[in-house]
PDB file of N, CA, C and O in Angstrom:
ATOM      1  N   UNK A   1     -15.206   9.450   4.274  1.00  0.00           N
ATOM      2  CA  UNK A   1     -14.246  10.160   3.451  1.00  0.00           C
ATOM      3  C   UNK A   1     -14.196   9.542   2.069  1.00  0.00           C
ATOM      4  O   UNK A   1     -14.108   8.323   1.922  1.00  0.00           O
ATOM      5  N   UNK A   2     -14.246  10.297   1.173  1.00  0.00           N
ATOM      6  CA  UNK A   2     -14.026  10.245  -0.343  1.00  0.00           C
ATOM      7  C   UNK A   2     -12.555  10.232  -0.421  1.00  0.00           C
ATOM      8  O   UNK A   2     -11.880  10.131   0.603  1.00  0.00           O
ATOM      9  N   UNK A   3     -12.107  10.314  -1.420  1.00  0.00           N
ATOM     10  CA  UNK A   3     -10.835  10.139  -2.623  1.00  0.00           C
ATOM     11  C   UNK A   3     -10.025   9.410  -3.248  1.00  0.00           C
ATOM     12  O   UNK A   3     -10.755   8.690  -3.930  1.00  0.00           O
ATOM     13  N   UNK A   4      -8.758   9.079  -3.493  1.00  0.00           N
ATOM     14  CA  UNK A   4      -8.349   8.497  -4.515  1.00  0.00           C
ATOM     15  C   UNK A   4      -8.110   6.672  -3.982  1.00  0.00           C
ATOM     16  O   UNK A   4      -7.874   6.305  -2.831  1.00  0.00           O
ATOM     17  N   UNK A   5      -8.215   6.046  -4.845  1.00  0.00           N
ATOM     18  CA  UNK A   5      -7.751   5.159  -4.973  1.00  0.00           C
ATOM     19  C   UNK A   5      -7.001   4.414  -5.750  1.00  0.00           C
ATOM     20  O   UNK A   5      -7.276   4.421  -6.950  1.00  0.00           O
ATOM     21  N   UNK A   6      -5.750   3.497  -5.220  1.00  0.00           N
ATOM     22  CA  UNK A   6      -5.140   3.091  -6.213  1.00  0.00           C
ATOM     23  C   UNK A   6      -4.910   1.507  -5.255  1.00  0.00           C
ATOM     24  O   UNK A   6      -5.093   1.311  -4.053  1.00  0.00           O
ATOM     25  N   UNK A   7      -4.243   0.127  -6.817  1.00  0.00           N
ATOM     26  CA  UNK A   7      -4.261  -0.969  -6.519  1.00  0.00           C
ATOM     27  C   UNK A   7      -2.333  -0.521  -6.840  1.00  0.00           C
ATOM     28  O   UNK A   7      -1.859   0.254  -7.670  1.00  0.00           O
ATOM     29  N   UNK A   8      -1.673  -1.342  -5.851  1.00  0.00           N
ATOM     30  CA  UNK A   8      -0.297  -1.100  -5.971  1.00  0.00           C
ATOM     31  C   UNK A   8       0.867  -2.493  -5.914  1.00  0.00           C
ATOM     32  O   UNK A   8       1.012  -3.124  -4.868  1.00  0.00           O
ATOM     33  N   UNK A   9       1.482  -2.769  -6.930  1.00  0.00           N
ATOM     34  CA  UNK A   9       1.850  -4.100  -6.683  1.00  0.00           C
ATOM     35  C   UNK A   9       3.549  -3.830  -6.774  1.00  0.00           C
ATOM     36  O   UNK A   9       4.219  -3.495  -7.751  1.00  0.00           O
ATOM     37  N   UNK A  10       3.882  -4.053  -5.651  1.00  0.00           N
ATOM     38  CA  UNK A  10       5.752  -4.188  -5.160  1.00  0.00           C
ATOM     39  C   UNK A  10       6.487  -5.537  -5.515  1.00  0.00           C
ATOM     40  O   UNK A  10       6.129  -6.671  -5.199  1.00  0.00           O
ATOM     41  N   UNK A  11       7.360  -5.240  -6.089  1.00  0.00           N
ATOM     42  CA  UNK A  11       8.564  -6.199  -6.386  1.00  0.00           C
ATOM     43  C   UNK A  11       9.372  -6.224  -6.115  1.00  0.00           C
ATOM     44  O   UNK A  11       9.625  -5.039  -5.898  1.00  0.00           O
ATOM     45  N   UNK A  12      10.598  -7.029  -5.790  1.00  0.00           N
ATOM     46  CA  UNK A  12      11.791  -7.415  -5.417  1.00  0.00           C
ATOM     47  C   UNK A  12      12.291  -7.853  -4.482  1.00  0.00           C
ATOM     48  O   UNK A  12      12.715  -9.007  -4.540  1.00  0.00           O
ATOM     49  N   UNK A  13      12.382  -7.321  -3.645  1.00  0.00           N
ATOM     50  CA  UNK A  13      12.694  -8.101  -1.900  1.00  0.00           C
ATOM     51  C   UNK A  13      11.848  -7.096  -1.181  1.00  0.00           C
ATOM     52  O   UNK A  13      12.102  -5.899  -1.039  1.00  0.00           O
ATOM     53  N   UNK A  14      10.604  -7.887  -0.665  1.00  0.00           N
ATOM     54  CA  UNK A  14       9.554  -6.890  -0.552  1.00  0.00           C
ATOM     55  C   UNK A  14       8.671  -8.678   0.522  1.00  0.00           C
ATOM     56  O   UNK A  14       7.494  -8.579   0.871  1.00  0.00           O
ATOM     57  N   UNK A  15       9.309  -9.762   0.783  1.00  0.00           N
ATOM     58  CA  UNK A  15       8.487 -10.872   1.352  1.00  0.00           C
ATOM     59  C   UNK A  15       9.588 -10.687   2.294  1.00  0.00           C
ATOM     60  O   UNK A  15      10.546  -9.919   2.200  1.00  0.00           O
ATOM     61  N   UNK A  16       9.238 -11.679   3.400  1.00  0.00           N
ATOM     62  CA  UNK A  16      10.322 -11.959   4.484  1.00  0.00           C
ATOM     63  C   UNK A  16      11.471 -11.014   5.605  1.00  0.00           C
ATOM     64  O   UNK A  16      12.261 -11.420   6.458  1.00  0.00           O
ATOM     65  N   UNK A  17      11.011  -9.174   4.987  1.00  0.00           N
ATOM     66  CA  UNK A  17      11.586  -8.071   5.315  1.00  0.00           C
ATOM     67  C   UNK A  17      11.079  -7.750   6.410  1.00  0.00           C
ATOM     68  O   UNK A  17      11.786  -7.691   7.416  1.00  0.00           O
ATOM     69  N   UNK A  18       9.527  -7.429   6.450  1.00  0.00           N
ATOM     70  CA  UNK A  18       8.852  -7.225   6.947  1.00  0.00           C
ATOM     71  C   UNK A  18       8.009  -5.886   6.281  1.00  0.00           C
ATOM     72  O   UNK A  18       7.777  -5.038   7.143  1.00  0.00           O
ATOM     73  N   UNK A  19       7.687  -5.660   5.405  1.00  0.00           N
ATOM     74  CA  UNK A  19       7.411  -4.689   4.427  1.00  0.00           C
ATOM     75  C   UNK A  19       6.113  -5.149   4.789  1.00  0.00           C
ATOM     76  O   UNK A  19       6.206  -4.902   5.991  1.00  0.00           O
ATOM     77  N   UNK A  20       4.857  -5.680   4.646  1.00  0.00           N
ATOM     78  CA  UNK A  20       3.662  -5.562   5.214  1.00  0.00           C
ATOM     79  C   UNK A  20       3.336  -5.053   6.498  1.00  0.00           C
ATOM     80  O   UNK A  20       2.155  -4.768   6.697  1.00  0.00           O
ATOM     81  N   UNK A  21       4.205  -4.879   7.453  1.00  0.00           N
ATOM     82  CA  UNK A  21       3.945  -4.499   8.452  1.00  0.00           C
ATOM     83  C   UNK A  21       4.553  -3.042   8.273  1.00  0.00           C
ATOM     84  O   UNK A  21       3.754  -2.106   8.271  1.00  0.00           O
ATOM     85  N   UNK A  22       5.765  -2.811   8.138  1.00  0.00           N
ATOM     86  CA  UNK A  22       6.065  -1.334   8.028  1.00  0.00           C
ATOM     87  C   UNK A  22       5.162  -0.407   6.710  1.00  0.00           C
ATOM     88  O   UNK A  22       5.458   0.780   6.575  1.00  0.00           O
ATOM     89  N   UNK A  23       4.001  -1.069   5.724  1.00  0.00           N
ATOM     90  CA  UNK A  23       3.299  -0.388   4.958  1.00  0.00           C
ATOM     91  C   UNK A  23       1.750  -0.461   5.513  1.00  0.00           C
ATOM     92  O   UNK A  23       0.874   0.231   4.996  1.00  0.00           O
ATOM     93  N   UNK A  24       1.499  -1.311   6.554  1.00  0.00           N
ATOM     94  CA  UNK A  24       0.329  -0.862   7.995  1.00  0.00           C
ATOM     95  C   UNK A  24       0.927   0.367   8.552  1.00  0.00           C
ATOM     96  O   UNK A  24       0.476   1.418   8.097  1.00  0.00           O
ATOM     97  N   UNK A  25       1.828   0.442   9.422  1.00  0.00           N
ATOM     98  CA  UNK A  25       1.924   1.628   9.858  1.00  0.00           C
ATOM     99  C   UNK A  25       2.321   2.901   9.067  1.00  0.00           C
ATOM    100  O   UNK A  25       2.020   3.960   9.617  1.00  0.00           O
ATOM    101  N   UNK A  26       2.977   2.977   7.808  1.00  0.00           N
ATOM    102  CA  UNK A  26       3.020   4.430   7.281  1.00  0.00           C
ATOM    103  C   UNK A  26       1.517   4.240   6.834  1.00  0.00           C
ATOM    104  O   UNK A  26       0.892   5.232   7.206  1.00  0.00           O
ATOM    105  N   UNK A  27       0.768   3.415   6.232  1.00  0.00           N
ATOM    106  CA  UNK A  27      -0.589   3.737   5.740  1.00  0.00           C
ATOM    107  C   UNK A  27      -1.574   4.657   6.945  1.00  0.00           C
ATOM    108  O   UNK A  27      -2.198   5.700   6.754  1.00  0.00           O
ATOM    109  N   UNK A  28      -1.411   3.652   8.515  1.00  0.00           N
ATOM    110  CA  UNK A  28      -2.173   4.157   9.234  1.00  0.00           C
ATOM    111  C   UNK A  28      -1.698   5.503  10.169  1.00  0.00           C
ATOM    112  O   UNK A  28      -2.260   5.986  11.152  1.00  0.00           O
ATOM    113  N   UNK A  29      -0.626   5.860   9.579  1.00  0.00           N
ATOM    114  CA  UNK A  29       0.165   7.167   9.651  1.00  0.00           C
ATOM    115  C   UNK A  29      -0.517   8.268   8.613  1.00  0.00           C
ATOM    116  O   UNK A  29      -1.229   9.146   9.101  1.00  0.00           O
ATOM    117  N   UNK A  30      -0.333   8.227   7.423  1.00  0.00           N
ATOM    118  CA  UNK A  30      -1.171   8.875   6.473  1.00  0.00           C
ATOM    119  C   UNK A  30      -2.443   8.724   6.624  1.00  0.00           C
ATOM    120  O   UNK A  30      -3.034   9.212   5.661  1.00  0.00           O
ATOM    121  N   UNK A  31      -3.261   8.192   7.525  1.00  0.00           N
ATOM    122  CA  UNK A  31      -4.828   8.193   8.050  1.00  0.00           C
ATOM    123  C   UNK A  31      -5.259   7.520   6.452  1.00  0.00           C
ATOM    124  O   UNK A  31      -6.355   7.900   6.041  1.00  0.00           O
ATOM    125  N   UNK A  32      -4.431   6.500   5.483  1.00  0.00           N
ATOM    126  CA  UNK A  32      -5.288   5.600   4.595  1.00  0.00           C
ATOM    127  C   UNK A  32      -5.784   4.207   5.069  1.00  0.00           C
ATOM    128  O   UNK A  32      -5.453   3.427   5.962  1.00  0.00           O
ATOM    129  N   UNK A  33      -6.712   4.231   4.097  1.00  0.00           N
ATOM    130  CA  UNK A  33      -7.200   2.851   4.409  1.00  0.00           C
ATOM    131  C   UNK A  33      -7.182   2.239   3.099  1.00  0.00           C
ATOM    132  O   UNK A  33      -6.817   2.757   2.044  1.00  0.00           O
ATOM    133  N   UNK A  34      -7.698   0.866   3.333  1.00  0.00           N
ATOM    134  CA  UNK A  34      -7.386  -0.145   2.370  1.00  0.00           C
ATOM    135  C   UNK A  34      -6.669  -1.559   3.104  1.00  0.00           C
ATOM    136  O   UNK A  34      -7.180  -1.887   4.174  1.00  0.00           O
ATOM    137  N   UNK A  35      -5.597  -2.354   2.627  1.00  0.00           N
ATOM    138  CA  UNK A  35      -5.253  -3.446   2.685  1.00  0.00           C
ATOM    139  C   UNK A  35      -3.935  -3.748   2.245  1.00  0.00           C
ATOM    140  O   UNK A  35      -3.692  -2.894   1.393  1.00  0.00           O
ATOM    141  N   UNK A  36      -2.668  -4.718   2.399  1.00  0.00           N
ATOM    142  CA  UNK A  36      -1.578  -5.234   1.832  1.00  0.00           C
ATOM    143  C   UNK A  36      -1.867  -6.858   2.277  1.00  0.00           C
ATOM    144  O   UNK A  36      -2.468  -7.335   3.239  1.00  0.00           O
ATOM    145  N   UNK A  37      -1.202  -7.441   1.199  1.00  0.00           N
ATOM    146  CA  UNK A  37      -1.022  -8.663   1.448  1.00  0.00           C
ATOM    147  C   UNK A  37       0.449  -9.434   0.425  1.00  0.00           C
ATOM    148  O   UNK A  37       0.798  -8.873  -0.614  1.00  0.00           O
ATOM    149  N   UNK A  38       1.011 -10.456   0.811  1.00  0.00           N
ATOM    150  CA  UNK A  38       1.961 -10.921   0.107  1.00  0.00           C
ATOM    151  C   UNK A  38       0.958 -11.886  -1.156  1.00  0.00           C
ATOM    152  O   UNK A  38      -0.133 -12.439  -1.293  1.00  0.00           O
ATOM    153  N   UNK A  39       1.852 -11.682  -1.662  1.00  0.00           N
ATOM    154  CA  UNK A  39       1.461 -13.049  -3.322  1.00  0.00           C
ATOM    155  C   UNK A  39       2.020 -14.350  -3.408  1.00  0.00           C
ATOM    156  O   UNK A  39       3.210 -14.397  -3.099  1.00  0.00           O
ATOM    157  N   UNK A  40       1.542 -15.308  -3.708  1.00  0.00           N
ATOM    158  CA  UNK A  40       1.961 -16.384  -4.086  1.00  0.00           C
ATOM    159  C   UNK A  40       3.366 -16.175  -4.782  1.00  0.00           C
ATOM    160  O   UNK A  40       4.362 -16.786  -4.395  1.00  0.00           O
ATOM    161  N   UNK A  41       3.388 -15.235  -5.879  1.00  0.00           N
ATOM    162  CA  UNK A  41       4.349 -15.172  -6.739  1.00  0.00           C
ATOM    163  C   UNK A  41       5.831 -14.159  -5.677  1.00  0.00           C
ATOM    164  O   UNK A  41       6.828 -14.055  -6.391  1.00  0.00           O
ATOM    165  N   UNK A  42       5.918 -13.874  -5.060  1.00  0.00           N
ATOM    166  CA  UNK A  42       6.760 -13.157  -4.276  1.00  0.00           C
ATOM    167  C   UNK A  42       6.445 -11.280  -4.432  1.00  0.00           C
ATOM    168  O   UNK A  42       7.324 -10.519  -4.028  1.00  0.00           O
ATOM    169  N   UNK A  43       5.824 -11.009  -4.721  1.00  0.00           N
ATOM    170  CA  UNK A  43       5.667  -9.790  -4.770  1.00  0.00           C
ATOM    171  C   UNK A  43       4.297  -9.502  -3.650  1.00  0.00           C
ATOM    172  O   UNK A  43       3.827 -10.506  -3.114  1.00  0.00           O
ATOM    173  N   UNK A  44       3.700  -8.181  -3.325  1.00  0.00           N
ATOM    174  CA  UNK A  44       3.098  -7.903  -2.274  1.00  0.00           C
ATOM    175  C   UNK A  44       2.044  -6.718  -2.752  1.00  0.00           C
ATOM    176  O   UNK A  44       2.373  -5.575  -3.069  1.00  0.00           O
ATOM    177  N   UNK A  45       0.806  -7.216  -2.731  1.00  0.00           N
ATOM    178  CA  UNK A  45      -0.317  -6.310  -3.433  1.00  0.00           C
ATOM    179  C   UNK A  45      -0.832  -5.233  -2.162  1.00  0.00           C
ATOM    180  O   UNK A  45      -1.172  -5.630  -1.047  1.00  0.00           O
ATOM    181  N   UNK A  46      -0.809  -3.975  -2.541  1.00  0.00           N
ATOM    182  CA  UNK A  46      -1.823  -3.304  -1.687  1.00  0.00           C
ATOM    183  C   UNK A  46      -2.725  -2.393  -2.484  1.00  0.00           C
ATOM    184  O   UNK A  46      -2.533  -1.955  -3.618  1.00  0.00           O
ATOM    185  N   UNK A  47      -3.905  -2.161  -1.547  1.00  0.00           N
ATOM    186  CA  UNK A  47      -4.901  -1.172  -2.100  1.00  0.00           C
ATOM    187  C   UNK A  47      -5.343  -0.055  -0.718  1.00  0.00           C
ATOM    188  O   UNK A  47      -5.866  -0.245   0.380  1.00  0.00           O
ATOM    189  N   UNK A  48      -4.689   1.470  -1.632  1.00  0.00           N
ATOM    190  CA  UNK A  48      -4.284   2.107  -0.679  1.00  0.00           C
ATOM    191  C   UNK A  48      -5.683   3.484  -1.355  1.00  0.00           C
ATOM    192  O   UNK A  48      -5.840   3.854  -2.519  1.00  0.00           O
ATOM    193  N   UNK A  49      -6.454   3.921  -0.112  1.00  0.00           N
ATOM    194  CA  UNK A  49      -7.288   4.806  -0.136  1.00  0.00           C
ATOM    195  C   UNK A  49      -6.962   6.077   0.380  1.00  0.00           C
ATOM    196  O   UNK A  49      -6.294   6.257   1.397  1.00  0.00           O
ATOM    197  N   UNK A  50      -7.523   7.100  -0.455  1.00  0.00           N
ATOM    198  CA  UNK A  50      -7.208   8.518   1.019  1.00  0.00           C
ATOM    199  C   UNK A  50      -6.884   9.770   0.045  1.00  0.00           C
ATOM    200  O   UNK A  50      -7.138   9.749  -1.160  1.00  0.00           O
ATOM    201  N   UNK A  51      -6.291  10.861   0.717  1.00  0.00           N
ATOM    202  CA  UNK A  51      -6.160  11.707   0.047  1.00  0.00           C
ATOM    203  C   UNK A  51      -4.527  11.580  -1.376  1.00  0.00           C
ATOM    204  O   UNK A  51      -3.599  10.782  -1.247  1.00  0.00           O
ATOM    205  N   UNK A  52      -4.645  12.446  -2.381  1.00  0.00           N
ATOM    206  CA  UNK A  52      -3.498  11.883  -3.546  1.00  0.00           C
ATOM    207  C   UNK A  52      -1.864  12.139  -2.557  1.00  0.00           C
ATOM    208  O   UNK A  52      -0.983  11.322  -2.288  1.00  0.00           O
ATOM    209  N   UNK A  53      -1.953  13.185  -2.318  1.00  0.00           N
ATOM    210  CA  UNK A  53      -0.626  13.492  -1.231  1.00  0.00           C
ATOM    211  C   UNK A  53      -0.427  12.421  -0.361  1.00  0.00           C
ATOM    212  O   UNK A  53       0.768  12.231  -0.137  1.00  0.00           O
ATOM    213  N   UNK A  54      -0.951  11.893   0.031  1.00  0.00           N
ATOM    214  CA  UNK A  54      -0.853  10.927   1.678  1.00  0.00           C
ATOM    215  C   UNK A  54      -0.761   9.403   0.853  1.00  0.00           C
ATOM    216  O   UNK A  54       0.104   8.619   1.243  1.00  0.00           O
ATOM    217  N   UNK A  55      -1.554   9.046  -0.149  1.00  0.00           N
ATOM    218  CA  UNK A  55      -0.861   8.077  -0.603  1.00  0.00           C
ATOM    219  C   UNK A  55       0.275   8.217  -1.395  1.00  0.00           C
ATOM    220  O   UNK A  55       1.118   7.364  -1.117  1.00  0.00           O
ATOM    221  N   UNK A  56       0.669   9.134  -2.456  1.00  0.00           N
ATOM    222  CA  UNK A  56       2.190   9.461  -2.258  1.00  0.00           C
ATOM    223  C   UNK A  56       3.035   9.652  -1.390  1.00  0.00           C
ATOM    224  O   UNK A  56       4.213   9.381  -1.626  1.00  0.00           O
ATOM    225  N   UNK A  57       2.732  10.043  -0.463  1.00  0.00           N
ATOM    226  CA  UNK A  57       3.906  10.184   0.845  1.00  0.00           C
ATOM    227  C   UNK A  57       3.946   8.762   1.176  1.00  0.00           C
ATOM    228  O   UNK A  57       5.138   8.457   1.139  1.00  0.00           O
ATOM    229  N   UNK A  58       3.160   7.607   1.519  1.00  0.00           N
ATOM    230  CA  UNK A  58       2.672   6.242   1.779  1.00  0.00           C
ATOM    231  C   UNK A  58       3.952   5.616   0.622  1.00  0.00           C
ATOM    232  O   UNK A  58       5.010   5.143   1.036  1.00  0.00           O
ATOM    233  N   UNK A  59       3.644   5.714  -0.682  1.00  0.00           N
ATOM    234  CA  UNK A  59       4.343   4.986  -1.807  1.00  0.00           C
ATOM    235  C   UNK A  59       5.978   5.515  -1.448  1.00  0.00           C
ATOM    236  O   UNK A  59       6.948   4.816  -1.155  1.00  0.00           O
ATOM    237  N   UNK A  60       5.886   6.981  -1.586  1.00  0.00           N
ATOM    238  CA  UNK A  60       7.585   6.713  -1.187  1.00  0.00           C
ATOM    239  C   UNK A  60       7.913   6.757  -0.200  1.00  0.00           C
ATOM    240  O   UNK A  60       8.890   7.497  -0.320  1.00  0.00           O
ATOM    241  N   UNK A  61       7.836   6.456   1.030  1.00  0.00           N
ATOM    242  CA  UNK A  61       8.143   6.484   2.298  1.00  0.00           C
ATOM    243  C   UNK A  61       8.436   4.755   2.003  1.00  0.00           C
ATOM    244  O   UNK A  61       9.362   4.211   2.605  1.00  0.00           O
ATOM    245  N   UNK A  62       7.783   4.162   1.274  1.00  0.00           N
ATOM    246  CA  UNK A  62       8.022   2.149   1.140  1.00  0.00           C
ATOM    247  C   UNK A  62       9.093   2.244   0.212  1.00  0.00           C
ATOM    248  O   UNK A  62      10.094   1.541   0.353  1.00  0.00           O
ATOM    249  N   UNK A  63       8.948   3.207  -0.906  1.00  0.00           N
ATOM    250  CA  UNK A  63      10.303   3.040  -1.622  1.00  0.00           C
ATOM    251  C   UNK A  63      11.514   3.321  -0.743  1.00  0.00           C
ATOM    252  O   UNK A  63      12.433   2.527  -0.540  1.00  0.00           O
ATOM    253  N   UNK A  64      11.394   4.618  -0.219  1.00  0.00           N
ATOM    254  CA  UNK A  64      12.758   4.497   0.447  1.00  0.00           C
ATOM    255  C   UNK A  64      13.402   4.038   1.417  1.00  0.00           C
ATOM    256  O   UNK A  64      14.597   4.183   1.679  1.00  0.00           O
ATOM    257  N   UNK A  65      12.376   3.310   2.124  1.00  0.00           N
ATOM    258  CA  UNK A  65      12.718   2.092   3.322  1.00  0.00           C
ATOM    259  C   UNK A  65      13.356   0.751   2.519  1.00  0.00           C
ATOM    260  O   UNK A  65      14.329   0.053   2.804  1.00  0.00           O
ATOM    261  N   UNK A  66      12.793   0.711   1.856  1.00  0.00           N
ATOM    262  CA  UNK A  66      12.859  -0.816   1.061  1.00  0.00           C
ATOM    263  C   UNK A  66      13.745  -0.852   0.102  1.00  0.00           C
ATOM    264  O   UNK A  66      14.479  -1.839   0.055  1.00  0.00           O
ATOM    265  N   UNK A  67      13.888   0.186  -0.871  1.00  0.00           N
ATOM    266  CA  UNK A  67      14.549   0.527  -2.023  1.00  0.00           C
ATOM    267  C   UNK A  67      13.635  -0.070  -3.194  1.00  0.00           C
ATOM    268  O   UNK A  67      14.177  -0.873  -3.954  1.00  0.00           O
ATOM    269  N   UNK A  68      12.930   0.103  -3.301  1.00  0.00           N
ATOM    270  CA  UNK A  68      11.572  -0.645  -4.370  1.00  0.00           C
ATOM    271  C   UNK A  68      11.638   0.211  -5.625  1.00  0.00           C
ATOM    272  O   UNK A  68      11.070   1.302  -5.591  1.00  0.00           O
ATOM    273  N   UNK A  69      12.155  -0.098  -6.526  1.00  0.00           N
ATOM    274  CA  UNK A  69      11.742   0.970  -7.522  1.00  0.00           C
ATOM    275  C   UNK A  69      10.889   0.447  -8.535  1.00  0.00           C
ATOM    276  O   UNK A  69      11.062  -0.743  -8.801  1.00  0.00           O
ATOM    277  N   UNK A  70       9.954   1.099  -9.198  1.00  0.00           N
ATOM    278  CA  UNK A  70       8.851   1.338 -10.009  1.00  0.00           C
ATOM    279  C   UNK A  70       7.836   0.705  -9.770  1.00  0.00           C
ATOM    280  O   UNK A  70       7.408   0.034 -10.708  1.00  0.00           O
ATOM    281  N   UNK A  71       6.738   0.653  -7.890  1.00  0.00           N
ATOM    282  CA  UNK A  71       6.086  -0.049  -8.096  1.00  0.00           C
ATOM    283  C   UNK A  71       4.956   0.176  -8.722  1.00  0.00           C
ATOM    284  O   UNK A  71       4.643   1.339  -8.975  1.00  0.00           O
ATOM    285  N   UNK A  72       4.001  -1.063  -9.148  1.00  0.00           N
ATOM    286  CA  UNK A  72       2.815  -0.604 -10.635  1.00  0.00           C
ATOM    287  C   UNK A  72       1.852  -0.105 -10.031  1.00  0.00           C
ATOM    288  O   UNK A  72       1.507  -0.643  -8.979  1.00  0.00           O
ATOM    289  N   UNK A  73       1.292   0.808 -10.408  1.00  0.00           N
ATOM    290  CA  UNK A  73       0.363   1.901  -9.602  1.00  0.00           C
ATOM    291  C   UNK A  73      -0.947   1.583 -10.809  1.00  0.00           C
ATOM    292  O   UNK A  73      -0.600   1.751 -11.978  1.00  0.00           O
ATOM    293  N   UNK A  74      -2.124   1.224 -10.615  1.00  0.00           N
ATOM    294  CA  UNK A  74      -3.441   1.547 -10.832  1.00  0.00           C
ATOM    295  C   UNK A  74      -4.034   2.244 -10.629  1.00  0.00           C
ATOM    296  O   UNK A  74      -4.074   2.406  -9.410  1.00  0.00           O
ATOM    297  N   UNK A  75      -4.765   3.022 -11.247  1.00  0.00           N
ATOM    298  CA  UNK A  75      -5.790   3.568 -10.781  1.00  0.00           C
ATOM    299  C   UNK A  75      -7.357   2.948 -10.421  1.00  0.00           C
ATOM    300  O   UNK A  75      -7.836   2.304 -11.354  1.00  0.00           O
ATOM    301  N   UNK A  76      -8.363   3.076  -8.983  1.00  0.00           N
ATOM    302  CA  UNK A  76      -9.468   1.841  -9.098  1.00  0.00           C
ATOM    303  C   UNK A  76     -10.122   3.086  -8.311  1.00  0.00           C
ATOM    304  O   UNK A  76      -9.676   4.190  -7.998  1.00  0.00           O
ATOM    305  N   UNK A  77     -11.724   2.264  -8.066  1.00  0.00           N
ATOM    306  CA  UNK A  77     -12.709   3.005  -7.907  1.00  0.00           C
ATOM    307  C   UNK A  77     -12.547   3.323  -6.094  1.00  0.00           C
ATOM    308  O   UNK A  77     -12.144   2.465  -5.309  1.00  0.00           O
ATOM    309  N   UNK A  78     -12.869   4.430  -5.780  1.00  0.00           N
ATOM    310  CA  UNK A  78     -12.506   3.867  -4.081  1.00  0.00           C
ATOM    311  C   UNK A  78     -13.949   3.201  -3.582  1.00  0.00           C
ATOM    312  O   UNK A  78     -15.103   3.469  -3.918  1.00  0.00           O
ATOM    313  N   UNK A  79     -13.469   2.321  -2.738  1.00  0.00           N
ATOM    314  CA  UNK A  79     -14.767   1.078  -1.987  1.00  0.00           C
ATOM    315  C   UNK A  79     -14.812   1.720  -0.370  1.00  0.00           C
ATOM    316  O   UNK A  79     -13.881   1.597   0.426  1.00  0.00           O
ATOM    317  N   UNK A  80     -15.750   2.232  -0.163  1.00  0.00           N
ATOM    318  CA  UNK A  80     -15.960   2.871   0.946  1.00  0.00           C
ATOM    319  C   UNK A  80     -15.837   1.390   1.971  1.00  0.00           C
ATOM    320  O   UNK A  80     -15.435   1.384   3.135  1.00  0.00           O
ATOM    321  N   UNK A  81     -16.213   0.418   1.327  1.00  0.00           N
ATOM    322  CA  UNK A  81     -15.825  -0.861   2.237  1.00  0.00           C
ATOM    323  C   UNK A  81     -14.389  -1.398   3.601  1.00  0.00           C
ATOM    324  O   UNK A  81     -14.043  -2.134   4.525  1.00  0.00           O
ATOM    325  N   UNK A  82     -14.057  -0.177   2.599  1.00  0.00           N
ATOM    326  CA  UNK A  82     -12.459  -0.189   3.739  1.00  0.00           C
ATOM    327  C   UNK A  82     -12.635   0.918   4.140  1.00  0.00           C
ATOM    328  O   UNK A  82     -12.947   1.911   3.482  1.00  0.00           O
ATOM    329  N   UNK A  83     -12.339   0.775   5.900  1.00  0.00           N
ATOM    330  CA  UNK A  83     -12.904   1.267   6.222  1.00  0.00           C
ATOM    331  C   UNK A  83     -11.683   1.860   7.730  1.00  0.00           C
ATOM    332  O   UNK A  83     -11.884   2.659   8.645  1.00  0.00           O
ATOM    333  N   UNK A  84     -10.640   1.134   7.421  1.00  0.00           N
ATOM    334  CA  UNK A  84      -9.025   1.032   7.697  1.00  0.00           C
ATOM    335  C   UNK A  84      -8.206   0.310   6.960  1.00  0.00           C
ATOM    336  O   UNK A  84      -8.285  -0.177   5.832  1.00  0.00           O
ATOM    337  N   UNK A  85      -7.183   0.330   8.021  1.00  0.00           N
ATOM    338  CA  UNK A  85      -5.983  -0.351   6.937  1.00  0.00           C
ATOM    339  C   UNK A  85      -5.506  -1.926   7.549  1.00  0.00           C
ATOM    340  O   UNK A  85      -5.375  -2.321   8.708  1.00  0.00           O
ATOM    341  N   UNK A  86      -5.384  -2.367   6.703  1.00  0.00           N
ATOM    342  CA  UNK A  86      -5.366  -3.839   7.454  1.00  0.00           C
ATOM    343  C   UNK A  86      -4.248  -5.056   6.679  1.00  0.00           C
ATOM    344  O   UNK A  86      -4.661  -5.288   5.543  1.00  0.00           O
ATOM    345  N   UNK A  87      -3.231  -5.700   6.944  1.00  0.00           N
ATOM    346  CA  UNK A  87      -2.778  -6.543   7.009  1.00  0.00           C
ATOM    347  C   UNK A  87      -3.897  -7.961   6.582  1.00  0.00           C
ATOM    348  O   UNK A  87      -4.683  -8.318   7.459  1.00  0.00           O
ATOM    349  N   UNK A  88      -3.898  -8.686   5.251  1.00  0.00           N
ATOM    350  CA  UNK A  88      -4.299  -9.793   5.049  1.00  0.00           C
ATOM    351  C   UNK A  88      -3.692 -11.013   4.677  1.00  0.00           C
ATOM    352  O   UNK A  88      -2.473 -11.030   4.508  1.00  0.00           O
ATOM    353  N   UNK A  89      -4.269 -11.892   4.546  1.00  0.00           N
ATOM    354  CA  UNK A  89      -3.512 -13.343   4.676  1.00  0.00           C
ATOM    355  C   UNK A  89      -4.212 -13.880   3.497  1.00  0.00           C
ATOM    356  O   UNK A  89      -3.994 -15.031   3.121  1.00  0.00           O
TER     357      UNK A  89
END
């Protein structure tokens, strides 16, 4: 599968919630793939693949669990390398 990709970086109380795990399952709900992981700095990077709808439904389905507002959305090339969605360390 082809389409969009984006690099997505969350702020605020987004460590220690459990927000990596509840953005595995809406990702692998929306059938995206890609990756999340926490940051050194307290914020939590993901790179979310798939169709533009399903990673929007993905982005606010985390906003409105979490209450996250404005996280920074990139646009990046998609890496057929992912190949699911996965939780990293």
């Amino acid at each position: 599968m082809t389409g969009t990709a984006k690099h997505i970086i969350f702020t605020g109380r987004v460590q220690g919630v459990g927000f990596r795990f509840t953005a595995y399952s809406i990702a692998r709900r929306c059938q995206l793939t890609g990756i999340v992981r926490n940051l050194p700095n307290g914020s939590v990077e993901m790179i979310v693949q798939g169709y533009p709808d399903d990673i929007s439904d993905c982005i606010r389905d985390l906003q409105e669990t979490f209450g996250v507002a404005d996280p920074k959305l990139t646009d990046i090339q998609y890496d057929p390398r992912y190949t699911d969605f996965r939780i990293t360390y």
